[in-house]
C-alpha positions in Angstrom: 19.3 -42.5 49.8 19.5 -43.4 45.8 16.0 -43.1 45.7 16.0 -39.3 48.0 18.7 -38.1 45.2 16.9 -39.6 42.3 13.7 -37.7 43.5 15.7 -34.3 44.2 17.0 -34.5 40.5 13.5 -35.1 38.9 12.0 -32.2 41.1 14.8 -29.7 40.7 14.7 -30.4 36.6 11.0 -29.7 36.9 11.2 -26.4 38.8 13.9 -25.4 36.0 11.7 -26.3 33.5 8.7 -24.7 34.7 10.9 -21.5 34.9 12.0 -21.5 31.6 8.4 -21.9 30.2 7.4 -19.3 32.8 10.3 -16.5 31.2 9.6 -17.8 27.4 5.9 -17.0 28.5 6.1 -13.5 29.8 8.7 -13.0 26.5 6.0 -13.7 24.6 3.4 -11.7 26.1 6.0 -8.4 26.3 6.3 -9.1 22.4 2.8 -9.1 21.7 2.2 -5.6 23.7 4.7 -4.4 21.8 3.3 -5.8 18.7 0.0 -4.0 19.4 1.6 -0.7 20.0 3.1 -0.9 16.4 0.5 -1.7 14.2 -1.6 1.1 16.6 0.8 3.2 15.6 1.5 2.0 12.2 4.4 0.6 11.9 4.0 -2.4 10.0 7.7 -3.3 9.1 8.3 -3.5 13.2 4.8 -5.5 14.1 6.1 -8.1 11.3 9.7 -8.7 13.0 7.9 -8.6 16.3 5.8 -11.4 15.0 8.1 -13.2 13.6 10.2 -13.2 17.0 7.0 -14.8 18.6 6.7 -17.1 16.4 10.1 -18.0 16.8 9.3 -18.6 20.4 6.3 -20.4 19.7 6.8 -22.1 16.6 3.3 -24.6 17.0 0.7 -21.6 17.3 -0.6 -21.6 14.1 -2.4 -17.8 14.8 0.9 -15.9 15.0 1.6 -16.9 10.7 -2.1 -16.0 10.6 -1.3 -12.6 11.9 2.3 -12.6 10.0 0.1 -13.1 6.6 -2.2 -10.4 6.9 0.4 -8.2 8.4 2.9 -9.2 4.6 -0.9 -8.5 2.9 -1.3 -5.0 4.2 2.6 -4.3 3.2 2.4 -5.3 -0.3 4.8 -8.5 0.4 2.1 -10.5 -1.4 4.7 -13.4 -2.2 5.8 -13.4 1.6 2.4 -13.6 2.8 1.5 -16.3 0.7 5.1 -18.1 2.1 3.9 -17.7 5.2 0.3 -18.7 5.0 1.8 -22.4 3.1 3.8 -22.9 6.4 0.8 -22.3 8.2 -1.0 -25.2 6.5 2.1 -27.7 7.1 1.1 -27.2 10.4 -3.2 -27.3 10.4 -3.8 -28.1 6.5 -7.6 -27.4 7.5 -6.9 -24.0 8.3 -9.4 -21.8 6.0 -8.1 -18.3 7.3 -4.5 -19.2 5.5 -5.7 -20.5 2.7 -7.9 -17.1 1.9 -4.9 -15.4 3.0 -3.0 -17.1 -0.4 -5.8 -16.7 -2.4 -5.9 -12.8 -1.2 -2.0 -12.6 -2.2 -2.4 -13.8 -5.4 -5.5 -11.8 -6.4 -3.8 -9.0 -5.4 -0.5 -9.5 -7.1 -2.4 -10.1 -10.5 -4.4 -7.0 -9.0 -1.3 -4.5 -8.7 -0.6 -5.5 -12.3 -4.0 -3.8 -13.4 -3.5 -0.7 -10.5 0.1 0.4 -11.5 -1.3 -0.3 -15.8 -4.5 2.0 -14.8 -2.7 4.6 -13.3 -0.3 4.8 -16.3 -3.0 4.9 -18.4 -4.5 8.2 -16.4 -1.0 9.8 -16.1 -0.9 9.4 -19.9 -4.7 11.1 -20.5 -6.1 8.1 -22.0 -9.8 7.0 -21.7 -10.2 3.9 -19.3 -13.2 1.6 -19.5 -15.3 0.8 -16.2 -14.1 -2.5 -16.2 -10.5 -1.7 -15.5 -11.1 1.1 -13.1 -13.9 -1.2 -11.4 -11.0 -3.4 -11.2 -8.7 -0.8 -9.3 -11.4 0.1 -7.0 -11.4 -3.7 -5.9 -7.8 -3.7 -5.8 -8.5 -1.0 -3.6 -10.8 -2.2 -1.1 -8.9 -5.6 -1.0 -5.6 -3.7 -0.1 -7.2 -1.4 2.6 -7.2 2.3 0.6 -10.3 3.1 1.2 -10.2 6.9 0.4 -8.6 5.9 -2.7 -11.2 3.1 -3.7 -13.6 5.8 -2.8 -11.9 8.3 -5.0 -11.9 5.2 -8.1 -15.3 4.9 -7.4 -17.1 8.4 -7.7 -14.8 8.5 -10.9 -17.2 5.6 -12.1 -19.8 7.3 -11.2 -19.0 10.4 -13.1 -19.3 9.1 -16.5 -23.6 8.9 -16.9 -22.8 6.3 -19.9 -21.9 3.8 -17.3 -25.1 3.5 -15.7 -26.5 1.3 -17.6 -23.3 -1.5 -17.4 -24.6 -4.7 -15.4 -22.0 -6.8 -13.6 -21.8 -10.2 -13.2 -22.2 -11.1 -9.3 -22.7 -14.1 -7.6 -25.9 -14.6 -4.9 -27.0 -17.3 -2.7 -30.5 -18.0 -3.7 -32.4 -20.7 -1.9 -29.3 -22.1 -0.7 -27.7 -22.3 -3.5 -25.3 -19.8 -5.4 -26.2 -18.3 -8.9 -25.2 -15.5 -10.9 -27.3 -12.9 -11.5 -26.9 -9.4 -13.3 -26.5 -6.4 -11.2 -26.5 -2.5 -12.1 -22.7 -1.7 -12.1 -23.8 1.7 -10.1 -25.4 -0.1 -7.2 -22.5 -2.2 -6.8 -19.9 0.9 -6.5 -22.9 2.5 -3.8 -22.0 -0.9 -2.1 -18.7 -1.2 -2.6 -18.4 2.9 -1.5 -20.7 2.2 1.6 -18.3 -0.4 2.6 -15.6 2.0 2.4 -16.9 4.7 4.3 -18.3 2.3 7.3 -14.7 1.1 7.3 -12.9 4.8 7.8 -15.6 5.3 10.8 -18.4 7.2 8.6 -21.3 5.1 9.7 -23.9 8.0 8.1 -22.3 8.3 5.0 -22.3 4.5 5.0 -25.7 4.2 5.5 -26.5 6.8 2.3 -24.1 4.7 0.2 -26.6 1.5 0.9 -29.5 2.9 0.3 -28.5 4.9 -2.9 -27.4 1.2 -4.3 -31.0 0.0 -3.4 -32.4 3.0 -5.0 -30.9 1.6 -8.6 -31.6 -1.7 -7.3 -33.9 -2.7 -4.7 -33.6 -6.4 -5.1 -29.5 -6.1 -4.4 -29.0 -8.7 -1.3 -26.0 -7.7 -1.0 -26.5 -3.5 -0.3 -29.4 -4.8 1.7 -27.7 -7.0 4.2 -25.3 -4.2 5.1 -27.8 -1.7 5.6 -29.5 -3.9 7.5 -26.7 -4.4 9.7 -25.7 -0.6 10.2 -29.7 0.1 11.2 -29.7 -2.6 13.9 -26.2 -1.0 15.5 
């Protein structure tokens, strides 16, 4: 009879455990709709406390403070993102998405620094070099403003005395990486057919490319995305 009751105890604290994982389950999985309808829809502030709530409830993922971090990156929390992404490595200190996800943060702190300096300068009608708009249009890209990267961009390639400015770029050659000198023009085509391939414009993409192969036809990098956009 002790062993009967013992048994019913261990069974019924199994069913109510199953149950509970059951309910924090389907929690979890209403959360994450909901997550999806508000970064569909925009609404970033909402998709990071819906993410945080999940995370809440399942505190060993490590992919919901992957998704947290990007989410903080795409806001302009940089400092939160990068919070975030340090817990993440407590957890999986292999984890190479997190740690490009501080790196990201603090490239685009420093980078913020040089946008909101830039755009004084412009407000203020003064002349700015290629570098530091070059630089916005990277802040640009990196913080998802495409159609103002784009806009940076064919500001750059406006001014005819900038064509003949090479950049410093690294290539793997052989397997190995090196630095080699690239036509600053061909790398705004690139950077600009990147852009447009990202707000849907696959053609205008594609023209971006090849106008950075036109300046330089040995430019891996214009070549591997054209490459990729022909064989779609």
């Amino acid at each position: 009879m002790k062993t009967k009751i013992v048994l019913l105890i261990v069974v019924g604290f199994s069913v109510i455990f199953i149950g509970c994982q059951d309910h924090r389950i389907k929690q979890i999985e209403g959360l994450q709709t909901a997550c999806a309808e508000a970064k569909k829809a925009g609404n970033l502030d909402e998709a990071i406390a819906l993410t945080r709530k999940i995370q809440q409830l399942d505190p060993n993922e490590v992919g919901h403070l992957d998704s947290l971090a990007i989410l903080y990156l795409k806001t302009g929390a940089f400092k939160a993102a990068e919070a975030v992404a340090d817990s993440g490595i407590e957890l999986i200190p292999s984890k190479e998405s997190l740690r490009v996800a501080i790196a990201c943060a603090k490239q685009l702190e420093h980078y913020l620094k040089g946008e909101e300096y830039t755009y004084l300068l412009l407000s203020l009608g003064e002349s700015v070099s290629a570098e530091l708009l070059f630089d916005l249009a990277w802040f640009q890209f990196h913080s998802w403003q495409y159609e103002k990267c784009t806009a940076t961009l064919n500001q750059i390639l406006s001014v005819s005395n900038y064509r003949y400015i090479l950049r410093r770029e690294s290539v793997i050659s052989n397997g190995e990486e090196v630095m080699v000198n690239i036509p600053l023009f061909a790398v705004c085509y690139n950077m600009m057919g990147a852009c447009e391939y990202k707000n849907g414009w696959t053609g205008k993409a594609i023209t971006a490319f090849e106008l950075a192969l036109e300046i330089d036809p040995t430019y891996t990098a214009a070549a591997e995305n054209l490459q990729v956009l022909l064989s779609d």
